[in-house]
N, C-alpha and C positions, 0 to 999 in steps of 0.2 A: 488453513482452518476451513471446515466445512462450509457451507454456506445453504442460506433460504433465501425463497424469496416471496416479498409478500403480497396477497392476494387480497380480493376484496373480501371473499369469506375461505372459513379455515378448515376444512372434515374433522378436526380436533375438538372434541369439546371440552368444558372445565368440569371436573370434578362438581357439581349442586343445581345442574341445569343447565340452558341453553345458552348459546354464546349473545354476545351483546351485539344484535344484529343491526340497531341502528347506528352504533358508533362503525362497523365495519362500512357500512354503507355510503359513509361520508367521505370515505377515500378512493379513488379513481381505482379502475382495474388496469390486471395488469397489462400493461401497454401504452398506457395511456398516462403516466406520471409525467408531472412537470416539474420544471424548475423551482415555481412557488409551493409546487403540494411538496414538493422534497423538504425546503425550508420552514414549511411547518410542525415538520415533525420534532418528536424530542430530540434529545442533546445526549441523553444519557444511553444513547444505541448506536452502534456501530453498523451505519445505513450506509450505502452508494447507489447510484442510480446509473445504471444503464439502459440504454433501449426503450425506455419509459416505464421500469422496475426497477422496482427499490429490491437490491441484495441485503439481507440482514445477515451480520458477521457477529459470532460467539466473541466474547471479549478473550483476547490472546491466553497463553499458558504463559506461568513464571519463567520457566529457560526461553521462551521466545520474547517475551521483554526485556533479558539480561541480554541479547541480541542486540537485541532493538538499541539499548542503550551505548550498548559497547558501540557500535557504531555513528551512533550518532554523537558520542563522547569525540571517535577518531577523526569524523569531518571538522567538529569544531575545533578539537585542539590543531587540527593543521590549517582551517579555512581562517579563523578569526585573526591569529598575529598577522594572516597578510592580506587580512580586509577582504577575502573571496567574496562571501557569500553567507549563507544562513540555513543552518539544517532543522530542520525541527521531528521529533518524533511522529508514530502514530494519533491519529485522532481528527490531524490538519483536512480539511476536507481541498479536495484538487479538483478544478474545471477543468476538464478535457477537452472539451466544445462545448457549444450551448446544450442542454440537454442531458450529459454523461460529467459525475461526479465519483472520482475516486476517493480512498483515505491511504494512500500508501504506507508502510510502514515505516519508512525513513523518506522524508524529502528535502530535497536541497535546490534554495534559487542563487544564483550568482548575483553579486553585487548591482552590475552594473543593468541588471533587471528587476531593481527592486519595487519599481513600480509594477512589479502586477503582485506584488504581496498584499493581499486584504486580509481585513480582521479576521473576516467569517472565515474564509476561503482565496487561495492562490490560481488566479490564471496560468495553467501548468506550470512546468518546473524545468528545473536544468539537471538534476539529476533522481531518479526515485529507486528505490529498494525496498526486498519484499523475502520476508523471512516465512517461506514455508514449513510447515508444521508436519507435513509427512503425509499427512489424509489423501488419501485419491480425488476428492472434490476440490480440494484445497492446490494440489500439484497442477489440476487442469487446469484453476482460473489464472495462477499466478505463471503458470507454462506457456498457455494456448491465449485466452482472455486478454488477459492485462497486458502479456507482450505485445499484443495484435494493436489492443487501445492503447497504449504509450509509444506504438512507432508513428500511431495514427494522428497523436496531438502532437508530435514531432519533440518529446520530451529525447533529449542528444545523449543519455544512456541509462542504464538500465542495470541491476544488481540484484538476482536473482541466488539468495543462498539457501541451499538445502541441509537436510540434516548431514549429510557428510563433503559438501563443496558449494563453490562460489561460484558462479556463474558471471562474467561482466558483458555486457551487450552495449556494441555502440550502436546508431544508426546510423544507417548509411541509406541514402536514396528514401525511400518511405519504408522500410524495414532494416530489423535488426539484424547484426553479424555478433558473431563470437571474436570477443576481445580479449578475453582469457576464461577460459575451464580449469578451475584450480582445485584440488585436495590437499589433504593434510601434508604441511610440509611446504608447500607451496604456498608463496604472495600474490595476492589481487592487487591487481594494480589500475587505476581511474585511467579512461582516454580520455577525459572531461579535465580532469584536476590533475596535469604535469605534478610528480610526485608525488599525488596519495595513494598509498599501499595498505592493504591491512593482512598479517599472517592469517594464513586459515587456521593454523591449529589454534592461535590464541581466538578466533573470532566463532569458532565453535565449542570450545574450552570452556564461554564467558556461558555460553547456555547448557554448564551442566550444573544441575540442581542439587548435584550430589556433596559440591564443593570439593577441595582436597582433600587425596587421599592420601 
């Protein structure tokens, strides 16, 4: 998915006049965001803070939520009967370190790390996944970015699927390796979670909007 990011003022302006320059002016520029100006913002934006900017993300497409779901349906139906751990979809905001806040699109903490589960927000994760949407901005962050920041909070793998393959990255050392490059036809299979696999054709099948033909 594309991404912005936002600034203290905007060259945009609104359709009947000038922009509302005192409310722009109350939030830090960019560079300079923190932890608490993060937390105050709304709930109904899909925000991350890196670097000390806030990234604003488009709210997902329907095939990339039926994604979203399918997966996070497969961690549960395998983690939950043997008490793993807990996945939860998009939206969960992730601490990476102090400072840098992800939302990955699927996250998963293992049981026996529950204590860094909060309400608001998780002290990283044991495993995170990120359904790319095809966009050139969107393949950099979740390519280049997010791999870079998730070997960095030492999150132990990593689940990169494209519109036609699955990507699974363990770390290893303070970066990532390829643990399988899978397409159609082919199973992904977890270094994290002995025994969980998921087909790619069914896991890219689940985000066609088209339904059966």
């Amino acid at each position: 998915m594309p991404m912005s990011t936002v600034r203290a003022k905007s060259k945009a302006e609104p359709l009947g006049g000038e922009p509302s320059w005192e409310v722009a002016h109350v939030f830090p520029t960019r560079g300079y965001w923190t932890e608490l100006d993060y937390f105050t913002l709304p709930d109904n934006k899909r925000l991350e803070l890196v670097g000390g900017s806030i990234e604003v993300l488009p709210m997902p497409t329907m095939s990339h939520q039926l994604m979203i779901m399918f997966l996070v349906q497969a961690l549960q139906v395998f983690a939950k009967p043997r008490q793993l751990g807990l996945a939860i979809l998009a939206g969960l905001k992730v601490r990476l370190w102090k400072g840098a806040f992800r939302l990955p699109d699927v996250v998963f903490m293992l049981a026996k790390h529950s204590a860094r589960m909060g309400e608001e927000f998780w002290e990283g994760a044991d495993l995170v996944m990120e359904v790319v949407s095809g966009g050139h901005e969107d393949r950099r962050r979740d390519l280049v970015g997010k791999r870079a920041d998730y070997a960095r909070a030492r999150i132990p793998e990593y689940w990169i699927v494209g519109p036609r393959n699955a990507t699974v990255l363990r770390l290893s050392g303070r970066k990532y390796v390829v643990h399988g490059e899978c397409r159609r036809g082919d199973t992904a299979r977890s270094a994290l979670l002995k025994g969980f696999e998921v087909q790619v054709d069914e896991l890219l099948s689940a985000g066609d909007v088209r339904g059966p033909r």
